[in-house]
C-alpha positions in Angstrom: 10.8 -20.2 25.2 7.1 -19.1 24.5 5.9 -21.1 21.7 2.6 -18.8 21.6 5.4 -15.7 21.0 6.6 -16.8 18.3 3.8 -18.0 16.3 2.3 -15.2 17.0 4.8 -13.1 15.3 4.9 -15.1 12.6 1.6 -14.8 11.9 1.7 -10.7 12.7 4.5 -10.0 10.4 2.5 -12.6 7.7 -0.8 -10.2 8.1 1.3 -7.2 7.8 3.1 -8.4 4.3 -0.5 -9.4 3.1 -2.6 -6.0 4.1 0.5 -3.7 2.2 0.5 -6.2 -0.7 -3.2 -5.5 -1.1 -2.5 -1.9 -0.6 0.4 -1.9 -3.5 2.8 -1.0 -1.0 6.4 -1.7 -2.2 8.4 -3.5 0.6 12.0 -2.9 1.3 15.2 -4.0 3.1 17.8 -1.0 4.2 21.0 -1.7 6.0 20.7 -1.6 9.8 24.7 -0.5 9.7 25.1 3.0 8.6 28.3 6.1 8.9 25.4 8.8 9.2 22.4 9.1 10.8 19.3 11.7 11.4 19.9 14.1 14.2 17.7 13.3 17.0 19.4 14.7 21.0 16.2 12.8 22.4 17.9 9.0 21.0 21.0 7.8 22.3 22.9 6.0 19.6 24.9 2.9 19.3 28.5 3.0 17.4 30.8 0.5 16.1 33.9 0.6 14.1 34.5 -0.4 10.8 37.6 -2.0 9.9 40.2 -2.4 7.2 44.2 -2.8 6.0 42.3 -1.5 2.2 40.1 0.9 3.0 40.1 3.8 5.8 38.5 2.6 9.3 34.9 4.8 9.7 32.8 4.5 13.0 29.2 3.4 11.5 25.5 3.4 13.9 22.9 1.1 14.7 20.0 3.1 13.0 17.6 3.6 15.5 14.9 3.6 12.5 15.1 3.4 8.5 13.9 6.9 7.7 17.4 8.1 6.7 17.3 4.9 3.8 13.1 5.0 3.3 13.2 8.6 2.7 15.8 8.2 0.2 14.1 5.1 -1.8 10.9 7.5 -1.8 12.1 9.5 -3.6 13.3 7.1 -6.2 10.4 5.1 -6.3 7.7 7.6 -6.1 5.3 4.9 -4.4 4.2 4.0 -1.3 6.5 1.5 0.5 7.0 -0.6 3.5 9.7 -2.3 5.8 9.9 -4.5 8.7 13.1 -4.0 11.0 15.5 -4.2 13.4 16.5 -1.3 15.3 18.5 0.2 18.3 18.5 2.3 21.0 21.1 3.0 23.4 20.3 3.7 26.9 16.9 2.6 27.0 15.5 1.0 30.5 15.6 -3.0 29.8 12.2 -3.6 31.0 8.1 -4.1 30.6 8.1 -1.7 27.5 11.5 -1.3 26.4 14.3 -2.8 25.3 17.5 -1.5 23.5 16.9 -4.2 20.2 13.1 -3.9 18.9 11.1 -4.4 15.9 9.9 -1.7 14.0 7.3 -1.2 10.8 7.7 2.0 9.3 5.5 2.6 6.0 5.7 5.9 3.9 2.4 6.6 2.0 2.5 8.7 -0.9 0.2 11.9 -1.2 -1.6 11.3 2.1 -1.4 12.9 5.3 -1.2 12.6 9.1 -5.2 12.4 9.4 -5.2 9.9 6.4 -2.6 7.8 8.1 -4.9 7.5 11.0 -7.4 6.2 8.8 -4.5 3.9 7.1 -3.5 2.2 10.6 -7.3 1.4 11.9 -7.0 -0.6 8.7 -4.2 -2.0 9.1 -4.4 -3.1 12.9 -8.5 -4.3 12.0 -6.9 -6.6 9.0 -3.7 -7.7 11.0 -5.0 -8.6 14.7 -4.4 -11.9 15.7 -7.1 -14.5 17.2 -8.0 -13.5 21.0 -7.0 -9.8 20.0 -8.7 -7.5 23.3 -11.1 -5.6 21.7 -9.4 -2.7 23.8 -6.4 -2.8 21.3 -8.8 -2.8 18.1 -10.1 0.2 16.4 -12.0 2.8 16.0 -9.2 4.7 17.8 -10.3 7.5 21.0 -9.0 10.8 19.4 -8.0 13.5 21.2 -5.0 16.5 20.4 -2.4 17.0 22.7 -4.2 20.6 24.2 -7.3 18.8 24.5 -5.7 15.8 26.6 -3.5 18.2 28.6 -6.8 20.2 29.4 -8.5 17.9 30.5 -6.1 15.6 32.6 -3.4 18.2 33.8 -5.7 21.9 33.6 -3.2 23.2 31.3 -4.0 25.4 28.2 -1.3 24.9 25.8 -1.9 27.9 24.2 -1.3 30.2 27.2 1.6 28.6 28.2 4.1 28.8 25.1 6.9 30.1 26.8 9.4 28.9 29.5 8.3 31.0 31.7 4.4 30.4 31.6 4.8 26.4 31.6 6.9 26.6 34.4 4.5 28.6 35.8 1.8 25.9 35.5 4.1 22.6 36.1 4.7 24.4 39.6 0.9 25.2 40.2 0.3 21.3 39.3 3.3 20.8 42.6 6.2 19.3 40.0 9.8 20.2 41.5 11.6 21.6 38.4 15.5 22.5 38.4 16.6 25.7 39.5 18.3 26.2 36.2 16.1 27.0 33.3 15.7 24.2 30.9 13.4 23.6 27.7 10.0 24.2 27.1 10.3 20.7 26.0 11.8 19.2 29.0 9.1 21.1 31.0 6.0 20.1 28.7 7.1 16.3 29.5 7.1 16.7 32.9 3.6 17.2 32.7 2.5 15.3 30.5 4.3 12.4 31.4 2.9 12.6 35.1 -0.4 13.7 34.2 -1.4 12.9 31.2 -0.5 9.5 29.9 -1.1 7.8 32.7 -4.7 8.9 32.7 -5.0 8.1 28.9 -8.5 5.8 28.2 -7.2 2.4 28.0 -10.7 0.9 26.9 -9.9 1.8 23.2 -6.5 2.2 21.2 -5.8 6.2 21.8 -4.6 8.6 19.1 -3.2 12.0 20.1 -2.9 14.6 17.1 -0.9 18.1 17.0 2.0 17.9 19.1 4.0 21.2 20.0 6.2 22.8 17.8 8.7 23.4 20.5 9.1 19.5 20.1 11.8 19.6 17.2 11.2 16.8 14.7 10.8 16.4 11.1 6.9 16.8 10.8 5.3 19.5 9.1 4.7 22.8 11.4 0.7 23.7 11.0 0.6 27.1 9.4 -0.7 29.9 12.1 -0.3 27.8 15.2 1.6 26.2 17.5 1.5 22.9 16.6 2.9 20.1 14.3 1.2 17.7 12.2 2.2 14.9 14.0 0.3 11.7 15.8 0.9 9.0 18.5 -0.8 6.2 19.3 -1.6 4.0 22.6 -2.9 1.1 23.3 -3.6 -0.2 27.0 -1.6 3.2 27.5 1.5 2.2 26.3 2.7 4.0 23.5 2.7 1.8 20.3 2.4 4.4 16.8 4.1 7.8 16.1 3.4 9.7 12.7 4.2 12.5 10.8 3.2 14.6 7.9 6.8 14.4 6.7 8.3 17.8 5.9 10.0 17.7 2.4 10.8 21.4 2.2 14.7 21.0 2.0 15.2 24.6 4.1 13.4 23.5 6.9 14.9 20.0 6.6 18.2 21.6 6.9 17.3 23.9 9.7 16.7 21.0 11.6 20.1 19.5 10.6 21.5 22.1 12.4 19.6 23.1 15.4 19.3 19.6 16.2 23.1 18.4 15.8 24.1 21.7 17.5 21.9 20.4 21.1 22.9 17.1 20.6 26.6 17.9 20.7 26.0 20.7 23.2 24.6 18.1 25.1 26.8 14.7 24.7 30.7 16.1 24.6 30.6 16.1 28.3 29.3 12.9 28.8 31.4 10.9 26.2 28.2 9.8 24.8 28.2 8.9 21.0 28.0 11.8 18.6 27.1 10.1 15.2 28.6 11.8 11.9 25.5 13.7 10.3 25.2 14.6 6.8 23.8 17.6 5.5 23.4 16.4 1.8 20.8 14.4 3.0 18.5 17.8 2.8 19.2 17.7 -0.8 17.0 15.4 -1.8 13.5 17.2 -0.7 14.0 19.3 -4.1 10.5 20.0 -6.1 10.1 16.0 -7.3 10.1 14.4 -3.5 6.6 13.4 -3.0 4.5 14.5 -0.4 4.0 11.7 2.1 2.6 10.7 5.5 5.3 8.5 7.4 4.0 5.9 10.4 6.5 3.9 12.6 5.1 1.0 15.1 6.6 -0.5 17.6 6.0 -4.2 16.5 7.0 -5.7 19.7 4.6 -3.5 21.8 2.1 -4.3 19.5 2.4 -7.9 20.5 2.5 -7.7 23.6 -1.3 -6.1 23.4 -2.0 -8.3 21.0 -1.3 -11.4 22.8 -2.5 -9.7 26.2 1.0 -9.9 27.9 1.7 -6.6 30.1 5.7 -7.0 29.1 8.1 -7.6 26.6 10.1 -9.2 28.3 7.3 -12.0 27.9 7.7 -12.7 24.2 11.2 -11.0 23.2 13.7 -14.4 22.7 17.0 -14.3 24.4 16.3 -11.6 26.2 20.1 -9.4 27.1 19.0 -9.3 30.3 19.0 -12.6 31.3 22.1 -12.8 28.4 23.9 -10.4 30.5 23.0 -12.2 33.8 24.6 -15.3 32.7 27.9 -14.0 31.5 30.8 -14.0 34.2 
């Protein structure tokens, strides 16, 4: 075991506590156990099966975040609030950067935005580095949107290629091999960027990209006359660490989502037998006129001490790692 590890998130998750403390952010525990969950066809989910001679069984789901409970105590609350959890995802690569158990700090801060939440985390990673910290993982943070960065490390104007045709069109001029069946605008926008553009990312300062496509469905807030969302990520060293949204609390939209999104993921997963976790729709009920408008920020807290520390893997500071648990087992 490495002792460093696991002082050093000891002393992470200590700083973390402190800093939203100061801030007057209300922490909070949600159940990591749950018989609905958040659309999302991009997240392969974990199921397990509930139970009982009393009561009728019910398959519940490893939440692969809190937002389904934080969104919900939001409400209730009406002030800014906080958790540290665990968190799964099924079919992710056991490897350098992911693994299918993590750590996760999601915080919900009411009546800011996506730009003030940039401001928020370059705070909050200043005030909660540990000792020997690279000062490549500290702010300020290298902004850029997602058009600029895929201007200037792929060619490609984003806002000439908003249809499947056109980004095709460029993903071929750049010499990617795409499928002879049509797919997404999505799918095709990753290839891209994924081969072009996060790789050449600046790794000498954390990296913030702003304004993701619309075309990539989530629940952040669409910016009016464009294409665009008013979302964020953040990288450090290159690796993905941050994601954040201007959370969308109109309860339409919310429940457009609902649908589009459970419809693909259902499309997609009834031929593979992967789990299709129970949805449910109610949940768009609660973005009436009192939901507060809020600015939502998840981080990967095992990524984050992995840079912190200065380790290029997880697999250096995540205890009883199920590889090597899986490994053993005969």
């Amino acid at each position: 075991m490495d002792i460093q590890a696991i002082k050093g998130r000891s002393e992470l998750t200590k700083h973390i506590r402190h800093f939203f403390e100061q801030k007057g952010y209300l922490e909070v525990s949600t159940p990591i156990l749950s018989p609905t969950l958040i659309p999302e066809s991009s997240i392969a989910n974990f199921a397990t099966q509930y139970l009982s001679d009393i009561n009728n069984s019910k398959e519940l789901y490893l939440v692969p975040s809190p937002e389904i409970f934080m969104k919900q105590i939001l409400k209730e609350v009406n002030q800014s609030i906080y958790q540290i959890s665990k968190c799964f995802r099924n079919k992710e690569q056991l490897g350098a950067h992911h693994n299918i158990e993590f750590t996760m700090l999601e915080y919900y801060t009411i009546g800011a935005n996506d730009e003030q939440s940039i401001g928020i985390t370059e705070e909050l990673l200043y005030n909660t580095s540990l000792k020997g910290t690279p000062e490549s993982a500290l702010p300020p943070f290298i902004k850029l949107s997602v058009s600029e960065a895929m201007y200037k490390y792929a060619q490609v104007d984003l806002d000439k290629v908003q249809t499947i045709p056109l980004i095709r069109q460029a993903a071929t001029h750049l010499g990617l091999n795409l499928p002879p069946t049509l797919e997404s605008w999505e799918d095709t926008f990753h290839r891209i960027f994924l081969t072009f553009v996060e790789p050449n990312l600046p790794k000498h300062k954390p990296v913030v990209l702003t304004q993701y496509p619309y075309q990539i469905e989530c629940l952040a807030k669409k910016i009016h006359h464009s294409p665009y969302r008013r979302r964020w990520e953040m990288y450090i060293h290159g690796v993905e660490i941050a994601n954040c949204y201007d959370e969308e609390i109109n309860e339409e939209v919310v429940k457009s989502y609902y649908e589009k999104e459970y419809a693909k993921l259902v499309s997609e997963r009834r031929a593979s037998q992967d789990v299709i976790p129970d949805i449910d729709y109610s949940f768009a009920h609660i973005f009436d006129s009192s939901y507060p408008p809020s600015s939502g920020v998840a981080i990967g807290l095992d990524r984050l001490l992995m840079v912190q520390l200065g380790r290029k893997s997880l697999e250096d500071l995540i205890l009883f790692q199920l590889s090597d648990m899986l490994s053993s087992v005969h």
